[in-house]
C-alpha positions as CSV (number, residue, x, y, z in Angstrom):
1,X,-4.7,-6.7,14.6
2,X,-1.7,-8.3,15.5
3,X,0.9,-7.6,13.4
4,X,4.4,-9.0,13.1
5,X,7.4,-6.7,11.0
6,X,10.4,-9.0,10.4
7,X,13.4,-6.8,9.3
8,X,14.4,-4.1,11.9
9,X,16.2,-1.5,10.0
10,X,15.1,1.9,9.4
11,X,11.8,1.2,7.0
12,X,11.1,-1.3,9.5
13,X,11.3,0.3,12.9
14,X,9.4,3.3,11.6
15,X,6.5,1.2,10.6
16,X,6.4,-0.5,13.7
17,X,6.0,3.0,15.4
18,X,3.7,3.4,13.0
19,X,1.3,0.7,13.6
20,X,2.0,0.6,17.0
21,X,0.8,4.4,17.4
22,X,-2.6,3.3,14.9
23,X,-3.6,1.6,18.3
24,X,-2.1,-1.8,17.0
25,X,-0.2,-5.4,18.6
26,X,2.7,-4.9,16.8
27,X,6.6,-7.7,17.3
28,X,9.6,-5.8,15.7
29,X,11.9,-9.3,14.7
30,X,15.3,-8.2,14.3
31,X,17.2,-10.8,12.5
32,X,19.8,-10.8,15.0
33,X,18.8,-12.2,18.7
34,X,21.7,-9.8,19.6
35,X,20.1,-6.5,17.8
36,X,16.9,-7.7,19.5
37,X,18.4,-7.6,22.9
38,X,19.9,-4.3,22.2
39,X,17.2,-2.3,20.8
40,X,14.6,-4.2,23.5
41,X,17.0,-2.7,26.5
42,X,18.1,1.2,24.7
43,X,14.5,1.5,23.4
44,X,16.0,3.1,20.1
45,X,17.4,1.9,16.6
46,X,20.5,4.4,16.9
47,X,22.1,1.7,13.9
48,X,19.2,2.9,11.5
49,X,16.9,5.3,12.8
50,X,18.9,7.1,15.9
51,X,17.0,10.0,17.8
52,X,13.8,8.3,17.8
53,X,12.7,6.1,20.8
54,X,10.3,3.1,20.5
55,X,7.6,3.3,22.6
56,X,6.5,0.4,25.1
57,X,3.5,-0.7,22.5
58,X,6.4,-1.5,20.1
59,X,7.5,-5.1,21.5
60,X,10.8,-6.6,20.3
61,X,11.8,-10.1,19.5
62,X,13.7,-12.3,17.5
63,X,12.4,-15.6,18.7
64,X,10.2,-15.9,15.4
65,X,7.9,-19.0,16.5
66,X,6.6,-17.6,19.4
67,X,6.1,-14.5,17.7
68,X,4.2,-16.0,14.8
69,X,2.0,-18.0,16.5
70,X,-0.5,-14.8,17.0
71,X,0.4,-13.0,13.6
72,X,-2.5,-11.5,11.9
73,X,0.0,-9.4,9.3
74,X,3.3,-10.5,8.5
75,X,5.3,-7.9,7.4
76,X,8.4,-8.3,5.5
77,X,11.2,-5.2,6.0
78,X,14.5,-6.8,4.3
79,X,16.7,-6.1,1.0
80,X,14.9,-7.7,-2.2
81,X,18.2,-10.3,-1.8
82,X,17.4,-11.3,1.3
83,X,13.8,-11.8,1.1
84,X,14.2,-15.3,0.2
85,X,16.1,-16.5,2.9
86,X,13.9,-14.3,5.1
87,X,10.5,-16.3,3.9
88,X,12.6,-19.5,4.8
89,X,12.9,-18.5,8.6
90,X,9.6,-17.6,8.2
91,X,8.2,-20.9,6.6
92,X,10.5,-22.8,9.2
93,X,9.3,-20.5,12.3
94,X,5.0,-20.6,11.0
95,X,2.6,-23.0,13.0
96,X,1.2,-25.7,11.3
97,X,-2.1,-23.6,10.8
98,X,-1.1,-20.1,10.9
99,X,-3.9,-17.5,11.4
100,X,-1.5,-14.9,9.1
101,X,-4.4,-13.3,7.2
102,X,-1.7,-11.4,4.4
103,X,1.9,-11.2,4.1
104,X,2.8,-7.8,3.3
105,X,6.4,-6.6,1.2
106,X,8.3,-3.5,1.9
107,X,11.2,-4.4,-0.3
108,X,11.6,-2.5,-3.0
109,X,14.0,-4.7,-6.1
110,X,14.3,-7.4,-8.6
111,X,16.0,-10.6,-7.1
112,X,19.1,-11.2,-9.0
113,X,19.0,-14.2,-11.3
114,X,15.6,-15.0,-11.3
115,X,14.6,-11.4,-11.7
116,X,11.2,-12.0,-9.7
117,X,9.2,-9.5,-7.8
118,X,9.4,-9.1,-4.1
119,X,5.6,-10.7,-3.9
120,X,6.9,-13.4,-6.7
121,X,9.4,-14.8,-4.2
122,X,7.2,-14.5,-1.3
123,X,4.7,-16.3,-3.2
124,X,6.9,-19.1,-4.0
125,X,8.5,-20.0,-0.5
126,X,5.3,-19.2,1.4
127,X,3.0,-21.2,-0.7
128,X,-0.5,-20.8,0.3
129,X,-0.3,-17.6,2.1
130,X,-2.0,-14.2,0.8
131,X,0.8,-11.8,-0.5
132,X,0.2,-7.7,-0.7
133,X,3.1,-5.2,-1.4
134,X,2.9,-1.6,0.7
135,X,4.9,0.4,-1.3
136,X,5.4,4.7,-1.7
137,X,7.1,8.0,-1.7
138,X,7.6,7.4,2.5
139,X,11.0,8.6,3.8
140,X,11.3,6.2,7.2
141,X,12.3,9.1,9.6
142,X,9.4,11.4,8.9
143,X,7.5,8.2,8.9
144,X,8.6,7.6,12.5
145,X,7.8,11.1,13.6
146,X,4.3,11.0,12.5
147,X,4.6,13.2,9.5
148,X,2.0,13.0,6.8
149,X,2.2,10.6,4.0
150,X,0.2,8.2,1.6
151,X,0.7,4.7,0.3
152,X,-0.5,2.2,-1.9
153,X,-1.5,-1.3,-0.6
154,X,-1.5,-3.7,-3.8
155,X,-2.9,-7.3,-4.1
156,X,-3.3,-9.7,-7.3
157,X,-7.0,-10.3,-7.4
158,X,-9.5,-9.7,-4.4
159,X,-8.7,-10.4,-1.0
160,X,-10.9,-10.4,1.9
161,X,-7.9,-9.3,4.2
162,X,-7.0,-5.6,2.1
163,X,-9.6,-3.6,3.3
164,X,-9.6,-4.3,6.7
165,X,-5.5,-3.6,6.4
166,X,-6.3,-0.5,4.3
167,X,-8.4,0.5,7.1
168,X,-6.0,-0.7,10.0
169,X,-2.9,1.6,8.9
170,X,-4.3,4.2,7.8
171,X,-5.1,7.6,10.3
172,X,-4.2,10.6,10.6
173,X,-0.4,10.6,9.6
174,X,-1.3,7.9,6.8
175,X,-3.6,7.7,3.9
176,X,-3.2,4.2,2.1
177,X,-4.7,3.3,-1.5
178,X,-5.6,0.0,-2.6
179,X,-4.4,-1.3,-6.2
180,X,-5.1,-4.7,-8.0
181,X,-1.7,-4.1,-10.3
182,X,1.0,-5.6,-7.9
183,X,3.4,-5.8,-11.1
184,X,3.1,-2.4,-11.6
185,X,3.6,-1.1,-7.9
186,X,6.1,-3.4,-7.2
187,X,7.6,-2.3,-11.0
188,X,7.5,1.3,-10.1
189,X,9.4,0.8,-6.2
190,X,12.3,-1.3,-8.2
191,X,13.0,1.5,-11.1
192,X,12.5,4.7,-9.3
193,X,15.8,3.6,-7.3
194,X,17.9,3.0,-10.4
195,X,16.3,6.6,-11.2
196,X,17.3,8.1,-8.3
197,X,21.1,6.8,-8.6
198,X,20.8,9.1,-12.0
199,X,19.4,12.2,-10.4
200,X,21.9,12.1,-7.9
201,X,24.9,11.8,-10.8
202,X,23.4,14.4,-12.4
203,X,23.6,16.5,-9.3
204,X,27.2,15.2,-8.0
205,X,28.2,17.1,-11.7
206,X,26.7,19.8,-10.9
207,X,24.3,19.7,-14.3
208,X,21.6,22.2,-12.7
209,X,17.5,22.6,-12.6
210,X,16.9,21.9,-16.2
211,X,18.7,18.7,-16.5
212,X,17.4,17.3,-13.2
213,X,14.1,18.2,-14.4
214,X,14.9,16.7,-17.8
215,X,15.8,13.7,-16.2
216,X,13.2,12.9,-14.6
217,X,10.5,13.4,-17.2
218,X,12.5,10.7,-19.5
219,X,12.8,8.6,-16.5
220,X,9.2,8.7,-15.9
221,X,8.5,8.1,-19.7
222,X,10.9,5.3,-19.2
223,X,9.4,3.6,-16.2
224,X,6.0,3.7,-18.3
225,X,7.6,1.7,-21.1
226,X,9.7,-0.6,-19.4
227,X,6.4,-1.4,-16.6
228,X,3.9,-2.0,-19.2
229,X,6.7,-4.1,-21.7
230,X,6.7,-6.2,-18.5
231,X,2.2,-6.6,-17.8
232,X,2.2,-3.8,-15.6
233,X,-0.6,-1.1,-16.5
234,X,0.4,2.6,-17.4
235,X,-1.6,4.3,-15.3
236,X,0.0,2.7,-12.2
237,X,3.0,4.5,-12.8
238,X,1.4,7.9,-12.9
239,X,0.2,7.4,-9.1
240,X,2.1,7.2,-5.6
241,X,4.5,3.7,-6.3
242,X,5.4,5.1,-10.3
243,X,5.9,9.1,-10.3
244,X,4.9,9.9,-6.2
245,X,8.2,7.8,-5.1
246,X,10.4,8.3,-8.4
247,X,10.0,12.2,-6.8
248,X,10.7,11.5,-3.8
249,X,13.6,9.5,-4.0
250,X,14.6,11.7,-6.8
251,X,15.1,14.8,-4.8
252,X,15.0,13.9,-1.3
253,X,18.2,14.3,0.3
254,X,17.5,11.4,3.1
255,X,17.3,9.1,-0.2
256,X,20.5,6.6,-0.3
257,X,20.5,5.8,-4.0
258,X,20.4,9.8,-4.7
259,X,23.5,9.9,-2.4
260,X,24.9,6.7,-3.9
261,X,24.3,8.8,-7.4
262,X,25.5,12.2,-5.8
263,X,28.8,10.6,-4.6
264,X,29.7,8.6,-8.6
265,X,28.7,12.6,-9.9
266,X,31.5,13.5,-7.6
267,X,34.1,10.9,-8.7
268,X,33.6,8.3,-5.9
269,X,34.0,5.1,-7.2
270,X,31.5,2.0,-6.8
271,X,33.8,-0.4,-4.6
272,X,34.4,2.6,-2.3
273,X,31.1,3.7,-1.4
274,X,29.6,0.3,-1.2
275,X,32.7,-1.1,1.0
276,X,31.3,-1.4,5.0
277,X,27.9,0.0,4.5
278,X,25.4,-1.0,7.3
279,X,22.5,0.2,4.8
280,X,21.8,-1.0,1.7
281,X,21.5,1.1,-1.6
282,X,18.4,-1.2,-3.1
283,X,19.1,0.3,-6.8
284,X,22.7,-0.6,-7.0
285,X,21.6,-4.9,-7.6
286,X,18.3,-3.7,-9.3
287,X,20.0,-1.9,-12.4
288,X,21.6,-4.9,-13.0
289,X,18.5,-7.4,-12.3
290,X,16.7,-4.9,-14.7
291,X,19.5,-4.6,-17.3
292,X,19.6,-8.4,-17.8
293,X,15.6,-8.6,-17.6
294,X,15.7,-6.0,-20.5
295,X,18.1,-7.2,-22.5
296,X,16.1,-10.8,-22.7
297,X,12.9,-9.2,-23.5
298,X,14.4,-6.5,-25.9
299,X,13.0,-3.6,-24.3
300,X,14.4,0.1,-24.9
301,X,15.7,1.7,-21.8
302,X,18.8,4.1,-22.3
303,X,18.8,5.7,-18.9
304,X,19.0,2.2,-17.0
305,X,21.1,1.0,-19.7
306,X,23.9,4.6,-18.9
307,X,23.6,3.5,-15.1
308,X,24.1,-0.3,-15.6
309,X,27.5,1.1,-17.0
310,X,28.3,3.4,-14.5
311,X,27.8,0.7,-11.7
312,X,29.0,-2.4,-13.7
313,X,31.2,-1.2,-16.8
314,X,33.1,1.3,-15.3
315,X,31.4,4.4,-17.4
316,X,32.6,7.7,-15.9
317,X,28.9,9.8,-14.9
318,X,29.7,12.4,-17.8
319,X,30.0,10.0,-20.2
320,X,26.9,8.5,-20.0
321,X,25.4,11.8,-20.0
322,X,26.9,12.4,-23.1
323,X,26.0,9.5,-24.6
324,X,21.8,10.1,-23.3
325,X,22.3,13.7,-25.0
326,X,23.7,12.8,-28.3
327,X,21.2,9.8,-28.8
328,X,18.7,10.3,-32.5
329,X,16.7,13.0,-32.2
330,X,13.0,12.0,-31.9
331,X,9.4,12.8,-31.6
332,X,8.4,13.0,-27.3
C-alpha cells in the first residue's frame, strides 16, 4: 500500500517508521516545507522524536499534490484543532479522482465549538471519502523502536478497505483490532486525556497508590457514562481506546497530559506551562469541548467538571480533590 501520514510530529514520525518497517510506500508530510527539508537532510525528528533515525523507506515531503496523487491511506497526525484546516490542504492538494481507499485519524479530541469527533470533521471537509480512526494505549517512542503494542482500527459501518488495513499494519510489533463503534473509540481517546491531566494532579500532591487507583476506577466509571450519554456502546470503553489508553496515559511517565497534571499538583500554573510549548497537551482544549458538550446534554461528570476548573476557573488541584471526596455518599 501506499500510504501518506500528514502531520510529522512525534505520533506521526513513529508511525511512519512503523509502516515503513511493515514493508510499506509510506510520504511523511510535514506541514512546514522548511521541517521537510530538515528532517529529509538530518534523517531524524530531534523536535519530536530525537534519537531515532528514519530509515531511507521513510520518504519526506511537504509538496502535498504530488504526494497525493498515489495515496492509498491518508493518514491524518495533527491536534484535534488543527484537523480542519489540515483536511482543507488536503481537499485543495487531492486529484480530481483520488484513489485514497480510507482516511485514517490519529487525533485524539473534541474540536472546540462544534464539539465534533476527529472522523466528524474529516467527514465533513472530505465529503465522499471513507473515514477510520486508529486509536490506543501506544506511547510514540516505543512505537518507533519497535516495541510491542495493539490498536483498534474503527469504521462506521462496513468498509471494504479495513481489513486489508488491519492486515497491512499489523506484524510483529503490532496487533490492530477492528471496531464498528467510532463514537465510542474516538469517545474514549478524547476523555482518557482529561483523565490523565487528573492522575497526574493527584500525583504532583503527592496523594499516593490508593487515590491514584481510586481515581482511575471513577474515571473509568465516568468515561462509561459520559460515552454511552453520547451513542457510544459500553463495552467499547472496557477495551484498548476506553480503559487500555486511560492506563496508559494514566501512569505512563512519557504521557504529556500526566505531566501537564503532575506540574498544576505541584503549583505550576496553566499560562506557564502552556506558554512556548512545541507539543501539544490534547486534554487541556478537550476538558473544555467536553465541559460545554456536558453541560448542554445534562450529563453527570464531577471529575471532568473539577479539571475544567482547574484549567479554566482557576481551582487550586486540592481543592477540587476536596470537593470529588466530600460529594453524597452513594451506592458504586
Amino acid at each position: 500500500m501506499n500510504f501518506v501520514v500528514v502531520g510529522a510530529g512525534a505520533w506521526g514520525t513513529a508511525f511512519a517508521l512503523h509502516v515503513a518497517r511493515a514493508g510499506h510506500r509510506v510520504v511523511l508530510a510535514p506541514r512546514r516545507a522548511e521541517q521537510a527539508a530538515a528532517l529529509a537532510v538530518s534523517r531524524e525528528n530531534t523536535d519530536y522524536l530525537p534519537g531515532i533515525p528514519l530509515p531511507a523507506a521513510v520518504t519526506v515531503s511537504a509538496d502535498l499534490p504530488a504526494v497525493l496523487a498515489d495515496a492509498d491511506v491518508v493518514v491524518l497526525a495533527c491536534p484535534t484543532q488543527a484537523l480542519r484546516q489540515t483536511c482543507a490542504r488536503v481537499r485543495a492538494a487531492l486529484p480530481a479522482e483520488p484513489r485514497v481507499n480510507i482516511v485514517v485519524s490519529l487525533a485524539k479530541g473534541l474540536e472546540l465549538g462544534t464539539h465534533l469527533r476527529p472522523s466528524e470533521v474529516i467527514a465533513e471537509t472530505l465529503r465522499g471519502l471513507p473515514v477510520g480512526s486508529l486509536t490506543g494505549p501506544t506511547n510514540a517512542a516505543e512505537v518507533a523502536r519497535g516495541l510491542p503494542a495493539a490498536m483498534v482500527l474503527a469504521v462506521a459501518g462496513a468498509l471494504p478497505a479495513v481489513g486489508a488495513l488491519q492486515a497491512a499494519i499489523s506484524g510483529p510489533t503490532l496487533r490492530v483490532y477492528t471496531s464498528g463503534d467510532l463514537a465510542g473509540v474516538e469517545y474514549g481517546g478524547c476523555l482518557k486525556n482529561i483523565y490523565a491531566i487528573a492522575a497526574g494532579c493527584a500525583a504532583g500532591l503527592g496523594l499516593g497508590d490508593n487515590a491514584k487507583a481510586a481515581l482511575l476506577t471513577r474515571a473509568l466509571a465516568e468515561m462509561v457514562r459520559v460515552g454511552t450519554a453520547l451513542g457510544a456502546k459500553a463495552e467499547t470503553f472496557y477495551g484498548l481506546s476506553g480503559f487500555g489508553d486511560l492506563v496508559a496515559t494514566c501512569h505512563g511517565g512519557w504521557s504529556r497530559n500526566r505531566e501537564f497534571g503532575v506540574k498544576l499538583g505541584e503549583g505550576a500554573t496553566v499560562a506557564s506551562l502552556l506558554d512556548h510549548r512545541k507539543t501539544v497537551v490534547e486534554g487541556h482544549k478537550t476538558t473544555e469541548s467536553f465541559a460545554e458538550l456536558c453541560a448542554a446534554k445534562g450529563i453527570d461528570a464531577p471529575i471532568l467538571g473539577e479539571v475544567y476548573a482547574i484549567l479554566f476557573g482557576g481551582k487550586q488541584p486540592a481543592a477540587a480533590l476536596a470537593a470529588l471526596m466530600s460529594r453524597g455518599l452513594k451506592r458504586e
